[in-house]
TORLO-555859 format. One record per residue: x, y, z of N, C-alpha, C, O in turn; residue number from 1. Coordinates in steps of 0.001 Angstrom, whole numbers, plus 500000, padded with zeros to 6 digits. Example, Ala and Ser with C-alpha at 12.3 -4.5 7.8 and 13.67 -1.06 7.14 Angstrom:
% residues 2
<rec <513190, 494310, 507800>, <512300, 495500, 507800>, <513200, 496700, 507800>, <514236, 496681, 508465>, 1>
<rec <512850, 497750, 507080>, <513670, 498940, 507140>, <512900, 500030, 507870>, <513409, 501138, 508039>, 2>
***
This chain:
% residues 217
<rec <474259, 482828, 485052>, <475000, 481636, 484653>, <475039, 480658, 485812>, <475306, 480982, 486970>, 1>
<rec <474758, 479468, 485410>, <474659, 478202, 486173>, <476064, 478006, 486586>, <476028, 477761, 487792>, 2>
<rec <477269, 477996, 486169>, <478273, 477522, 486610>, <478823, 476313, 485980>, <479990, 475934, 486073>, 3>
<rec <477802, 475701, 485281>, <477667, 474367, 484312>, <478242, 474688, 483485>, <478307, 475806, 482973>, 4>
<rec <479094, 473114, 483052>, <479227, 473000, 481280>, <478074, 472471, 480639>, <477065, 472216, 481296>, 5>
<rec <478126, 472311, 479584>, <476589, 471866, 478732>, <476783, 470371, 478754>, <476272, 469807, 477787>, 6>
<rec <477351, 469651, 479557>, <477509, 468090, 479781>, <477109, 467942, 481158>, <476980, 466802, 481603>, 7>
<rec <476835, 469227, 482099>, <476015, 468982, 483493>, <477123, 469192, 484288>, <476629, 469556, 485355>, 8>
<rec <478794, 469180, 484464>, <479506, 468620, 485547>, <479960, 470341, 485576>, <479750, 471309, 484846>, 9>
<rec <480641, 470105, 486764>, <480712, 471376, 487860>, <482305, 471715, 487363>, <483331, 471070, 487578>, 10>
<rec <482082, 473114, 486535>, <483634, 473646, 486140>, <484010, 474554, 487559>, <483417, 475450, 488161>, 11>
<rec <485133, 473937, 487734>, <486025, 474696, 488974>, <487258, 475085, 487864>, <488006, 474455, 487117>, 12>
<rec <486988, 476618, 488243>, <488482, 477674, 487692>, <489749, 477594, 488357>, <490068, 477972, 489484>, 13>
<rec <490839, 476676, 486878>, <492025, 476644, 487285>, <492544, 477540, 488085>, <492056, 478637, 488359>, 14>
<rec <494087, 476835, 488682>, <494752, 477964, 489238>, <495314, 478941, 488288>, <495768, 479997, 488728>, 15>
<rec <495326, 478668, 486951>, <495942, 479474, 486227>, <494655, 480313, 485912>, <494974, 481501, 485912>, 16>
<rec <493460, 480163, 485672>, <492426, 481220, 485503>, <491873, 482169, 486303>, <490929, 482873, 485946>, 17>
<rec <492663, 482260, 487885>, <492279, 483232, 488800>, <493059, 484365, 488415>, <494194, 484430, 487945>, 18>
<rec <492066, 485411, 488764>, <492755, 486580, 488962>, <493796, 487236, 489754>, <493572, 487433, 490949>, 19>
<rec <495192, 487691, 489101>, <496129, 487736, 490508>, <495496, 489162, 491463>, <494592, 489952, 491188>, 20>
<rec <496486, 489060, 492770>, <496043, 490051, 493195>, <497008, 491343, 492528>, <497968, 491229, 491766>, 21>
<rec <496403, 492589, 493090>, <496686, 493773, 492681>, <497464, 494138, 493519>, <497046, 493990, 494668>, 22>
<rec <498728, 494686, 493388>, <499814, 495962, 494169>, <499544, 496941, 493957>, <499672, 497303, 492787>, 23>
<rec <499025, 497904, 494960>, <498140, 498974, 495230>, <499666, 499988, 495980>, <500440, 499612, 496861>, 24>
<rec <499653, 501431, 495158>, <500454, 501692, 496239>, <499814, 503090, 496603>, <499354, 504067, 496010>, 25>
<rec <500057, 502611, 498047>, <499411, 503628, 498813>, <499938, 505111, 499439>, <500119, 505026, 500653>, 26>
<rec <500125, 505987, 499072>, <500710, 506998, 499813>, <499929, 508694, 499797>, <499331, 509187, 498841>, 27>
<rec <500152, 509290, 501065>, <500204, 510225, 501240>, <501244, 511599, 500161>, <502433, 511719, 499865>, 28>
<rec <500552, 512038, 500005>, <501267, 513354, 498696>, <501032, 514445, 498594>, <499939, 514892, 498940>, 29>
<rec <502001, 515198, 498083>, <501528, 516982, 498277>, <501053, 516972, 497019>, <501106, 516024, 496235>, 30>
<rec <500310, 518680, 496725>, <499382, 518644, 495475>, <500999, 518662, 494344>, <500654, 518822, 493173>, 31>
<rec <502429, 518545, 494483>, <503391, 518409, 493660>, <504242, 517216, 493705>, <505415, 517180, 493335>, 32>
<rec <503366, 515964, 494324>, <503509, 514631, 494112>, <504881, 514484, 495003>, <505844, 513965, 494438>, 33>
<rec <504980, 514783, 495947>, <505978, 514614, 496515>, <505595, 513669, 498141>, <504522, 513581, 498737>, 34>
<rec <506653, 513206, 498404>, <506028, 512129, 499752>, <506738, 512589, 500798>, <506295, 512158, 501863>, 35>
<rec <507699, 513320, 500909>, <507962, 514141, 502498>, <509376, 515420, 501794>, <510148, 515441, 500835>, 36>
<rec <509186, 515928, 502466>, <510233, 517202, 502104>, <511236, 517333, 502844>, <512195, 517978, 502420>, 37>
<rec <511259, 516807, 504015>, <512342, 515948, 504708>, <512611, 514878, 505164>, <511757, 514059, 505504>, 38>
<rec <514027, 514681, 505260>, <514122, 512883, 505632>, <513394, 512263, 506938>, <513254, 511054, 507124>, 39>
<rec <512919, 513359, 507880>, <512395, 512990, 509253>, <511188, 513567, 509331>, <510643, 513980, 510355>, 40>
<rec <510633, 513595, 507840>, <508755, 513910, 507933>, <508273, 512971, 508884>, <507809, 513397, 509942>, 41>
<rec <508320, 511713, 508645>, <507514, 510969, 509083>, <507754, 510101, 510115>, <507303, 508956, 510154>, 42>
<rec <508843, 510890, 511428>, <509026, 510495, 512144>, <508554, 510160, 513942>, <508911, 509679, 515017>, 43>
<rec <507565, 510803, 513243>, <506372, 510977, 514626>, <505196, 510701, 514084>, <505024, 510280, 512940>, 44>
<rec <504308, 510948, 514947>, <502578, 509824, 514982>, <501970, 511212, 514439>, <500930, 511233, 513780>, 45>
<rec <502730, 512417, 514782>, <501947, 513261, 513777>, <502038, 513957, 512805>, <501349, 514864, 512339>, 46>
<rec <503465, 513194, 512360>, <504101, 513485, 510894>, <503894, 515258, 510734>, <503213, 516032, 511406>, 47>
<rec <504713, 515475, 509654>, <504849, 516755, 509621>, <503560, 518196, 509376>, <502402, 517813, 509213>, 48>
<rec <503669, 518870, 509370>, <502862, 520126, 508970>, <501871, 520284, 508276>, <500756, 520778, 508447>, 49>
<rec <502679, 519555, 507035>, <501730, 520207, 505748>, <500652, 518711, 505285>, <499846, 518708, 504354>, 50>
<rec <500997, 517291, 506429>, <500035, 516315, 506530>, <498392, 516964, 507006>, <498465, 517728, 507969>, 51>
<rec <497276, 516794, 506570>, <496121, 517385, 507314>, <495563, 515725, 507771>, <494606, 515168, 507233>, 52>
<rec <496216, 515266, 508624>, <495620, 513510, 508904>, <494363, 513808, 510664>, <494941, 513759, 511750>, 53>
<rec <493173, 514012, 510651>, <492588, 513823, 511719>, <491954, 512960, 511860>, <492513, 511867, 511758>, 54>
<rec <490718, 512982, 512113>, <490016, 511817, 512671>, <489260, 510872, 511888>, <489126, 509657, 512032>, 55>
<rec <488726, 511779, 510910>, <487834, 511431, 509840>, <488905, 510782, 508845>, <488569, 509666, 508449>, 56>
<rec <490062, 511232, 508387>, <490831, 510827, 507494>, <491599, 509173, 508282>, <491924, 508171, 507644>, 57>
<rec <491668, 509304, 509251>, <492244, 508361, 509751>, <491646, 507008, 509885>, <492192, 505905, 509889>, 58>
<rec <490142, 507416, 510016>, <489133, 506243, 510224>, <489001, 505536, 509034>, <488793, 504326, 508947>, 59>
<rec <489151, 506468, 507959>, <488888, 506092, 506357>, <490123, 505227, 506031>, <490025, 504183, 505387>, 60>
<rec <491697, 505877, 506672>, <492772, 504554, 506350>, <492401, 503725, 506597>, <492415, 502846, 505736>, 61>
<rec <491828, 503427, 507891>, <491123, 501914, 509011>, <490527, 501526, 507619>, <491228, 501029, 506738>, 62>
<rec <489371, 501748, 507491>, <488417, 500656, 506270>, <489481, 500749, 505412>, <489421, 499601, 504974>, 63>
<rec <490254, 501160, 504935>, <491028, 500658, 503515>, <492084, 499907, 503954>, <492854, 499709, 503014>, 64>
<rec <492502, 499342, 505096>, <493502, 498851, 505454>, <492507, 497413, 506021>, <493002, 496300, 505846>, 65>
<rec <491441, 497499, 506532>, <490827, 496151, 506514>, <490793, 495611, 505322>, <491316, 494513, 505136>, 66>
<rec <490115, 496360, 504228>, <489519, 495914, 502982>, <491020, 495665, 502417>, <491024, 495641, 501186>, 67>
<rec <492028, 495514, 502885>, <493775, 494602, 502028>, <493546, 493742, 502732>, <493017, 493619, 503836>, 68>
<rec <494477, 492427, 501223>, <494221, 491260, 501735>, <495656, 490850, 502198>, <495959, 489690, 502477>, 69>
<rec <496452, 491841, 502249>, <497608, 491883, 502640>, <498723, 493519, 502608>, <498362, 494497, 501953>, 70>
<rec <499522, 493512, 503104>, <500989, 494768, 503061>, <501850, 494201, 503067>, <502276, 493409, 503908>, 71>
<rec <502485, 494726, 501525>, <503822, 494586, 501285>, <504776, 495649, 501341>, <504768, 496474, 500427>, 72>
<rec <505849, 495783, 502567>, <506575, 497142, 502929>, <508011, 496772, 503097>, <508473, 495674, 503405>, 73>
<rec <508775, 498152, 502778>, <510117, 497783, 502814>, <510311, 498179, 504056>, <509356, 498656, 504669>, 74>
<rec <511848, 498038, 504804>, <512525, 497999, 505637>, <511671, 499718, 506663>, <510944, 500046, 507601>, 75>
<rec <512286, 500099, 505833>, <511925, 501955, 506368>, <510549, 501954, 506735>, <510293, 501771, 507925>, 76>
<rec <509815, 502089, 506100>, <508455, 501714, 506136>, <507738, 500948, 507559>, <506825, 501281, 508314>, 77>
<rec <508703, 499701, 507482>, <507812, 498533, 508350>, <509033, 499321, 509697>, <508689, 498777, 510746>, 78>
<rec <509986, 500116, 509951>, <510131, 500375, 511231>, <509475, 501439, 511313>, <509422, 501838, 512476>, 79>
<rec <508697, 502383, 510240>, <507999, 503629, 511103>, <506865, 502600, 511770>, <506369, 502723, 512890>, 80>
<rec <506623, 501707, 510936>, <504889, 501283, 511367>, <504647, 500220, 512263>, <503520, 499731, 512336>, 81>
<rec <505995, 499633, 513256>, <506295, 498605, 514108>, <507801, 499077, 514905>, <508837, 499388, 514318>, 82>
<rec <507632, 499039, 516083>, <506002, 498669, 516939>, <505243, 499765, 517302>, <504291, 499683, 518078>, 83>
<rec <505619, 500793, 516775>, <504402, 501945, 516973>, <502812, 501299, 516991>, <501979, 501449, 517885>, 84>
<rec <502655, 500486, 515638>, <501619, 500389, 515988>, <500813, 499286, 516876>, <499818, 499480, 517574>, 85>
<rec <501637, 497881, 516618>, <501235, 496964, 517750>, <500748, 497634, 519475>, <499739, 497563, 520176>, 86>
<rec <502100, 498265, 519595>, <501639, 498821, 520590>, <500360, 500017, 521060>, <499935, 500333, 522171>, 87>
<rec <500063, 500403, 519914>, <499038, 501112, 520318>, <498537, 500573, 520543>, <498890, 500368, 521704>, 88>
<rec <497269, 499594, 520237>, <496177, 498615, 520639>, <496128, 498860, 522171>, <495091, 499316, 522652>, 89>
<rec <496715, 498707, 522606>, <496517, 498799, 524299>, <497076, 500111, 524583>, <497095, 500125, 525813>, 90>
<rec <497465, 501039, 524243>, <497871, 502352, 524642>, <496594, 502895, 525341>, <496013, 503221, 524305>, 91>
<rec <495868, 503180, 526165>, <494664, 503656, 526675>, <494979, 505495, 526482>, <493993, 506231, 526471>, 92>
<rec <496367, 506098, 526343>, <496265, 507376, 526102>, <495849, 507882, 524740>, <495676, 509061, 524430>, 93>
<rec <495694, 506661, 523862>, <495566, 507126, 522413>, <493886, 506908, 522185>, <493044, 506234, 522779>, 94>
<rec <493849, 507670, 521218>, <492167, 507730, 521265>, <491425, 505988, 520395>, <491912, 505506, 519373>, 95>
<rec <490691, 505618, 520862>, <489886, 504496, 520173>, <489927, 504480, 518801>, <489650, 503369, 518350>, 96>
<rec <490165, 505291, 518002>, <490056, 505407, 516663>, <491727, 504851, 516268>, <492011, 504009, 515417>, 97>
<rec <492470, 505433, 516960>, <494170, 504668, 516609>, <494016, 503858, 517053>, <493914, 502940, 516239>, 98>
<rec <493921, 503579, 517961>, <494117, 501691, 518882>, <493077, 501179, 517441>, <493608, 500161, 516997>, 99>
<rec <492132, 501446, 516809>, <491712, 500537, 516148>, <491977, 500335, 515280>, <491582, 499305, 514734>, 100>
<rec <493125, 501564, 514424>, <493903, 501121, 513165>, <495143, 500138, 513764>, <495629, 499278, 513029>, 101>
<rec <495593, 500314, 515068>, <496415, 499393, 515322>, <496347, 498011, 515366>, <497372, 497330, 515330>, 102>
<rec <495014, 497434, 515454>, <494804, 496141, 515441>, <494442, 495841, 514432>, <494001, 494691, 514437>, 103>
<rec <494397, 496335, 513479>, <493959, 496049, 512048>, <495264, 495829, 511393>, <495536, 494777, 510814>, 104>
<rec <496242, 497048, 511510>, <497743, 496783, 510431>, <498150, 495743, 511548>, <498452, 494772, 510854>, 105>
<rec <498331, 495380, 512803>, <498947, 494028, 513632>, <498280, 492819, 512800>, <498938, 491933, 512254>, 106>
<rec <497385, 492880, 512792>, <496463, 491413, 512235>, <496468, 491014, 511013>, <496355, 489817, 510746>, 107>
<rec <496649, 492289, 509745>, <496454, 491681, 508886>, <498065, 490854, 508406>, <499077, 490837, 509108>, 108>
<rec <497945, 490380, 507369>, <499422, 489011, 506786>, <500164, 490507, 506503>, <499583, 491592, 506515>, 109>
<rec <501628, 490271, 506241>, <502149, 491300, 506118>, <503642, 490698, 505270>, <504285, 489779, 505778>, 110>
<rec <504002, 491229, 504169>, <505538, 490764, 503372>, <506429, 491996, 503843>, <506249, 493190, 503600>, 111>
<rec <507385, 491418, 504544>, <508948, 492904, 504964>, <509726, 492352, 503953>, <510098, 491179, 503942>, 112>
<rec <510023, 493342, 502946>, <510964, 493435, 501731>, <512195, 493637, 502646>, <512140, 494409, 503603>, 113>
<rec <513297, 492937, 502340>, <514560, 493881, 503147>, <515631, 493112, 502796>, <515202, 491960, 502729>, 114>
<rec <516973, 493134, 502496>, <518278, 492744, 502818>, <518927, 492529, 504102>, <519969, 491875, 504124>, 115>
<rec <518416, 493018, 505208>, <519211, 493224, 506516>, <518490, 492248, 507520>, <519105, 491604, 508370>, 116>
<rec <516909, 492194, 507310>, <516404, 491622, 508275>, <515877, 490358, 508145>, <515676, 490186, 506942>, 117>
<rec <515558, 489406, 508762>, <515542, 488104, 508603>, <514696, 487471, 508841>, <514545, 486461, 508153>, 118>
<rec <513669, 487786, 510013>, <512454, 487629, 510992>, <512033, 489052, 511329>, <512841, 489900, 511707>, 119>
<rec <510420, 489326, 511135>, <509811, 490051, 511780>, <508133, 489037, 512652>, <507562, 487959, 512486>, 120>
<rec <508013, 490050, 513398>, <506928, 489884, 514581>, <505214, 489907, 513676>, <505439, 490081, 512479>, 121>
<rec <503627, 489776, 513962>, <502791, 490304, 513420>, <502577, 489321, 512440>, <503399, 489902, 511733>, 122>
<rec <502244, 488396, 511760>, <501924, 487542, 510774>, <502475, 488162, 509527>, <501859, 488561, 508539>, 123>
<rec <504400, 488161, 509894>, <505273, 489142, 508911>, <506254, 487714, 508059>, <507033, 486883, 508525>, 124>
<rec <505745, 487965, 506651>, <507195, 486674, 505840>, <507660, 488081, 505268>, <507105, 489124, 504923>, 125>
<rec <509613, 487342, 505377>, <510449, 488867, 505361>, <510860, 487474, 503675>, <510788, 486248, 503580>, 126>
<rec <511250, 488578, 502714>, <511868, 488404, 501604>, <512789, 489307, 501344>, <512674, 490504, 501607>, 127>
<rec <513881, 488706, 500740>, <514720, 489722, 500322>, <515658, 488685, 499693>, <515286, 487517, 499576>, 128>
<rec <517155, 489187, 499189>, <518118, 488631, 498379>, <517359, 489473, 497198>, <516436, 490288, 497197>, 129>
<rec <518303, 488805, 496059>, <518385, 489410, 494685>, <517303, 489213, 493763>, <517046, 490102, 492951>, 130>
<rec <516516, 487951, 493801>, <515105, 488283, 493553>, <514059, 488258, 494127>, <513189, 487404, 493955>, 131>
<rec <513982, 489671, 495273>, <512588, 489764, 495756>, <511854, 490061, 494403>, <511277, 489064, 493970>, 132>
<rec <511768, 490848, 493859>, <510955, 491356, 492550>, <510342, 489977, 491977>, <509156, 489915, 491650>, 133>
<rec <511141, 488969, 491883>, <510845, 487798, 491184>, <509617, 486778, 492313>, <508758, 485932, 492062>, 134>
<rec <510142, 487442, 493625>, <509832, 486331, 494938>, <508460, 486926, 494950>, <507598, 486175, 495408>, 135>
<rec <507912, 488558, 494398>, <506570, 489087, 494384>, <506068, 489225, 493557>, <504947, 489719, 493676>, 136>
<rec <506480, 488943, 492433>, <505522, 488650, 491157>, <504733, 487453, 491551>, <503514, 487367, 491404>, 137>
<rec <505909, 486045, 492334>, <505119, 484943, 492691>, <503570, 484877, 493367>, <502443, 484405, 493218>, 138>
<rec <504250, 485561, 494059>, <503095, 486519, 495349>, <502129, 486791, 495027>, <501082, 486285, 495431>, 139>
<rec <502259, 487805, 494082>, <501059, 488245, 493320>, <500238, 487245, 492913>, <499160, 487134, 493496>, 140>
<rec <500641, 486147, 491636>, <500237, 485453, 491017>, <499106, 484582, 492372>, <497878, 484559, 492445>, 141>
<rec <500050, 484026, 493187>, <499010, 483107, 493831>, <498222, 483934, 494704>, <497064, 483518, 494691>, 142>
<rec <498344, 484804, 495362>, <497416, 485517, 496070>, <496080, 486726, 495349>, <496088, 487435, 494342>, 143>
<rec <495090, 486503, 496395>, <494018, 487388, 496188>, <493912, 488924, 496579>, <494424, 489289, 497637>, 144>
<rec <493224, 489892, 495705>, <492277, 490975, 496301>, <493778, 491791, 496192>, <494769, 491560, 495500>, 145>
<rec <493585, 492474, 496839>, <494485, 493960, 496809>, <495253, 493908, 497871>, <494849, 493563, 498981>, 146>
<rec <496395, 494242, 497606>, <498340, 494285, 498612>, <498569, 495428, 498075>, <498644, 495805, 496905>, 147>
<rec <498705, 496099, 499398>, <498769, 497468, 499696>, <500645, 497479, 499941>, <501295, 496764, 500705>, 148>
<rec <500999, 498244, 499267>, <502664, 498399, 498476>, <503055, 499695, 499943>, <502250, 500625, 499936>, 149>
<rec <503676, 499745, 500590>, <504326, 500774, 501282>, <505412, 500597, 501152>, <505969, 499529, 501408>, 150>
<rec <506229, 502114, 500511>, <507313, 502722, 500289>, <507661, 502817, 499016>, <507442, 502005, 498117>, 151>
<rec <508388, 504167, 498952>, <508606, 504649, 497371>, <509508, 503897, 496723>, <509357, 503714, 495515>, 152>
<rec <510589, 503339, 497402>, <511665, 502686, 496310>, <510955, 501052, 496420>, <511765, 500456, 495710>, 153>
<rec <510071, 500115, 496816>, <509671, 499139, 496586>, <508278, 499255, 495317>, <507844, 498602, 494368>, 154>
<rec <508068, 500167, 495844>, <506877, 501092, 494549>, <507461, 500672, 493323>, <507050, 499853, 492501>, 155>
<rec <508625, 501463, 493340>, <509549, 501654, 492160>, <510426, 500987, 491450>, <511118, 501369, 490507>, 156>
<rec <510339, 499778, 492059>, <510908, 498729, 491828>, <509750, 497503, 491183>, <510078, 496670, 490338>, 157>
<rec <508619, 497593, 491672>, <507339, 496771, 491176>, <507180, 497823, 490001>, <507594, 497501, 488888>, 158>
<rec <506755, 498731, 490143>, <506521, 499635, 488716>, <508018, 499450, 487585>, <507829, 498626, 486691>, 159>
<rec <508756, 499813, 487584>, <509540, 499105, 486321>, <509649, 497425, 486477>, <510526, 497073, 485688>, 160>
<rec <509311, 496702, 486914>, <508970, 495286, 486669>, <507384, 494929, 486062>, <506886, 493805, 485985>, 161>
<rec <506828, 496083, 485706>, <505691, 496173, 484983>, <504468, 495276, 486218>, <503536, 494608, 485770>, 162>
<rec <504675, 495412, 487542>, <503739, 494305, 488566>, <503185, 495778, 489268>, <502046, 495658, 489720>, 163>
<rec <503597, 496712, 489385>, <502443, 497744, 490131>, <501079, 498340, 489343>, <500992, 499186, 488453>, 164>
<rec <500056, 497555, 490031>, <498821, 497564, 489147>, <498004, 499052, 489612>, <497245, 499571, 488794>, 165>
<rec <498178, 499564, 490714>, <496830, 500671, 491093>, <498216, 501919, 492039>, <499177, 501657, 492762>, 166>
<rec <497606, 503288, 491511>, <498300, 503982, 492691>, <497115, 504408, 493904>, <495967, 504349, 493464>, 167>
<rec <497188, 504677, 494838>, <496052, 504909, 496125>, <496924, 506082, 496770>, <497870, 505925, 497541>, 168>
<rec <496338, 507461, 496227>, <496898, 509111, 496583>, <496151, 509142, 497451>, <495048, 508600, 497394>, 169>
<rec <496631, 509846, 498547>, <495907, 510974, 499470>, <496621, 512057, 499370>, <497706, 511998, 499948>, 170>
<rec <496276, 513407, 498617>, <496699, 514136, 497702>, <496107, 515274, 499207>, <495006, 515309, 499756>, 171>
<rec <497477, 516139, 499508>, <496974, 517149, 501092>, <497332, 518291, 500248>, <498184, 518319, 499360>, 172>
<rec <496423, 519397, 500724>, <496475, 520774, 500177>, <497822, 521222, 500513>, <497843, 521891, 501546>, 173>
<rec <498814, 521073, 500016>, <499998, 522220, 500569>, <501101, 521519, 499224>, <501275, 520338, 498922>, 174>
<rec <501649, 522664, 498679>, <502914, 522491, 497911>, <504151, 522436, 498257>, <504556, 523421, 498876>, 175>
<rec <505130, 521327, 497994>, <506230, 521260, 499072>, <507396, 522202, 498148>, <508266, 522968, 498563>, 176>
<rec <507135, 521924, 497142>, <508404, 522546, 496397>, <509842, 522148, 495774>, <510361, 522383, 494683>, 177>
<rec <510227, 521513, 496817>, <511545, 520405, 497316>, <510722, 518846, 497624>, <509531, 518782, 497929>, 178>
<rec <511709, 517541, 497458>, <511253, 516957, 498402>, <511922, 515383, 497744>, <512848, 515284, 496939>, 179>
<rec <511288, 514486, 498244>, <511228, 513117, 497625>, <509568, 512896, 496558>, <508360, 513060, 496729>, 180>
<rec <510409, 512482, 495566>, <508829, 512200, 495049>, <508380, 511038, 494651>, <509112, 510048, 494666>, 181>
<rec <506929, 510985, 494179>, <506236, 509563, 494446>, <507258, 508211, 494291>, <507311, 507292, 495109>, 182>
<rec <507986, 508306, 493153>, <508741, 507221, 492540>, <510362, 507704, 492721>, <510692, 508836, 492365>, 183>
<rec <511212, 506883, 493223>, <512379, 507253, 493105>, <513560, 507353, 491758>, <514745, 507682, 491701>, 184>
<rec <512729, 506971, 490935>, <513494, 507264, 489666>, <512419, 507804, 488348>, <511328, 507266, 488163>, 185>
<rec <512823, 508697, 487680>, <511838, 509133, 486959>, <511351, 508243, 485958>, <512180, 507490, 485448>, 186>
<rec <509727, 508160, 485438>, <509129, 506833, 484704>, <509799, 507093, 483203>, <509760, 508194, 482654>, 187>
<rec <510361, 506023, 482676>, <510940, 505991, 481152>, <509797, 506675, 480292>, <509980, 507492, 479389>, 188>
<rec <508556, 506173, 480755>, <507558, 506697, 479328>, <506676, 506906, 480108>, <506552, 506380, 481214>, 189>
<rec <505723, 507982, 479430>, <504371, 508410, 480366>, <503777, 507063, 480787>, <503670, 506037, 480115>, 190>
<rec <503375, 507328, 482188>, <502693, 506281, 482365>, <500945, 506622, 483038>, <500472, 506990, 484112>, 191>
<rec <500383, 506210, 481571>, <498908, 506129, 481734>, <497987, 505511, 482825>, <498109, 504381, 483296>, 192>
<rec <497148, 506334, 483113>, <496633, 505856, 484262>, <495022, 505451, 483781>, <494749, 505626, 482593>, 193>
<rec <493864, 504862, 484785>, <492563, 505202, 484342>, <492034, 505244, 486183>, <492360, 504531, 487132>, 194>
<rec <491166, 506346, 486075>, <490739, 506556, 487134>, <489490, 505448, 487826>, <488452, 505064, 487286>, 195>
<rec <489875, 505213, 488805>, <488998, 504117, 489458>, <487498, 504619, 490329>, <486289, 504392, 490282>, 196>
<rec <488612, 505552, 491231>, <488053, 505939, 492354>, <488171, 507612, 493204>, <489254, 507871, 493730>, 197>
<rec <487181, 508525, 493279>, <487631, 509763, 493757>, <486573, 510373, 495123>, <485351, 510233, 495112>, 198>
<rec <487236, 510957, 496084>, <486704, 511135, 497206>, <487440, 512436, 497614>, <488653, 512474, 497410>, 199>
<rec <486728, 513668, 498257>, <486727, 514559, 498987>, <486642, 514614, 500622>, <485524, 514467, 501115>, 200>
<rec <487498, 514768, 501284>, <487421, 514368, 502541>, <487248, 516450, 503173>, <487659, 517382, 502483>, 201>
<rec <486757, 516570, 504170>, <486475, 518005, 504592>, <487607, 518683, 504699>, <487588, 519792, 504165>, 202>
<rec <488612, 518354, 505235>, <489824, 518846, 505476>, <490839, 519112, 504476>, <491971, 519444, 504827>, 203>
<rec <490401, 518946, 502799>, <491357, 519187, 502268>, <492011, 518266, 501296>, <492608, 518528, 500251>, 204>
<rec <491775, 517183, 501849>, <492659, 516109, 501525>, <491809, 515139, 500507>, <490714, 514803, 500959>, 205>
<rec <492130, 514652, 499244>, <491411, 514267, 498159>, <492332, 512439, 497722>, <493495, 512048, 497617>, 206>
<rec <490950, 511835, 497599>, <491892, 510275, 497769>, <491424, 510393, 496105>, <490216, 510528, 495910>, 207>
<rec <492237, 510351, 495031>, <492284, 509485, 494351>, <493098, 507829, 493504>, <494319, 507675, 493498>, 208>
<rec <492430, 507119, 493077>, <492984, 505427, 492982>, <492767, 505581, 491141>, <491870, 505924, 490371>, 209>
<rec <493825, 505218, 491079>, <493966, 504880, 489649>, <494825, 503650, 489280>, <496019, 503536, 489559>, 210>
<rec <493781, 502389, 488362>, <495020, 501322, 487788>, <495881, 502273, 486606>, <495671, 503243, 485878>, 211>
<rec <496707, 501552, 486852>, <497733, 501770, 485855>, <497856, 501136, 484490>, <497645, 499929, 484605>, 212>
<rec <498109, 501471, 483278>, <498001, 500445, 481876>, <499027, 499572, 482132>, <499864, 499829, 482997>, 213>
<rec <499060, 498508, 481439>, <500099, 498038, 481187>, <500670, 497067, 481917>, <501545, 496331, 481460>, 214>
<rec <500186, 496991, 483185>, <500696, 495973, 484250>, <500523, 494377, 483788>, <499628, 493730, 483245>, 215>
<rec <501773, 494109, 484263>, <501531, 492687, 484049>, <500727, 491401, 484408>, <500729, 490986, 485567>, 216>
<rec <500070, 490800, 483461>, <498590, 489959, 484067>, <499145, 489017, 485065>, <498395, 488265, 485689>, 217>
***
């Protein structure tokens, strides 16, 4: 296709005919869908036990964290991941492979969901009050490509507002039993998935991406 109308002149696609972007949410999970089994899993760089995160798995976050055209994270979230990670970039004790996810989550645009905070550092717009939900549907609408969703109750809050379009598992061999799980409130009605994307990593650990039905255009 030429790009032409059949009168010769050059159709440029409204703003209303772009595609919005996608809220992708990204998380780490046991094979019983759970995201930490205690409140201080994920309070260190090498998170708990039953995580299998090495080198190979880590490099693979790197490309999926370039390939977002943005992160949208709540409060909890954006203090595990700042300034831990700014500061790595120059950490010379950490191996080249972290310093290089560190300059990737520093650089890329970044939305801090929160009530408490007002300004963050990193090419960070903080939203919050009573309609963030409303303030990221906007979001969505005008922005491109895929926004990578960190944290379960902002998850869960775009998913019953019918705006969480894709989930992004890294599904680790170990059953927690107990724990927090993917979504903080259980889904009203099954919620159908269609599989996008599936990968085997050596260690165990299995990425699959699935959109979700139903999301709002």
């Amino acid at each position: 296709m030429s790009g032409h109308s059949p009168g010769g002149t050059v159709e440029h696609p409204t703003k209303e005919s772009l595609v919005p972007a996608r809220f992708v949410y990204w998380m780490n999970v046991s094979l019983d869908l759970l995201i930490e089994r205690d409140s201080d899993d994920h309070s260190g760089i090498d998170g708990p036990d039953w995580l299998h995160i090495d080198e190979t798995l880590h490099r693979a976050f790197t490309d999926r964290a370039r390939a977002m055209s943005m992160f949208v994270e709540g409060r909890v979230v954006r203090e595990m991941m700042d300034p831990f990670w700014p500061d790595a970039r120059h950490d010379e004790s950490l191996p080249a492979w972290l310093r290089e996810f560190g300059t990737v989550w520093t650089d890329i645009p970044k939305v801090l969901v929160s009530r408490t905070r007002t300004s963050a550092e990193h090419h960070t717009r903080v939203i919050g009050g009573d309609d963030a939900i409303e303030q990221l549907a906007a979001l969505r609408q005008q922005a491109e490509g895929d926004i990578a969703v960190g944290g379960a109750s902002l998850a869960t809050q775009l998913l019953t507002a019918g705006l969480l379009d894709e989930l992004l598992l890294y599904t680790h061999p170990a059953v927690l039993g107990t724990g927090r799980p993917l979504f903080d409130e259980p889904v009203a009605v099954p919620l159908l998935l269609d599989l996008l994307e599936q990968q085997a990593f050596h260690n165990g650990v299995t990425l699959t991406r699935y959109a979700i039905r139903g999301a709002t255009a």
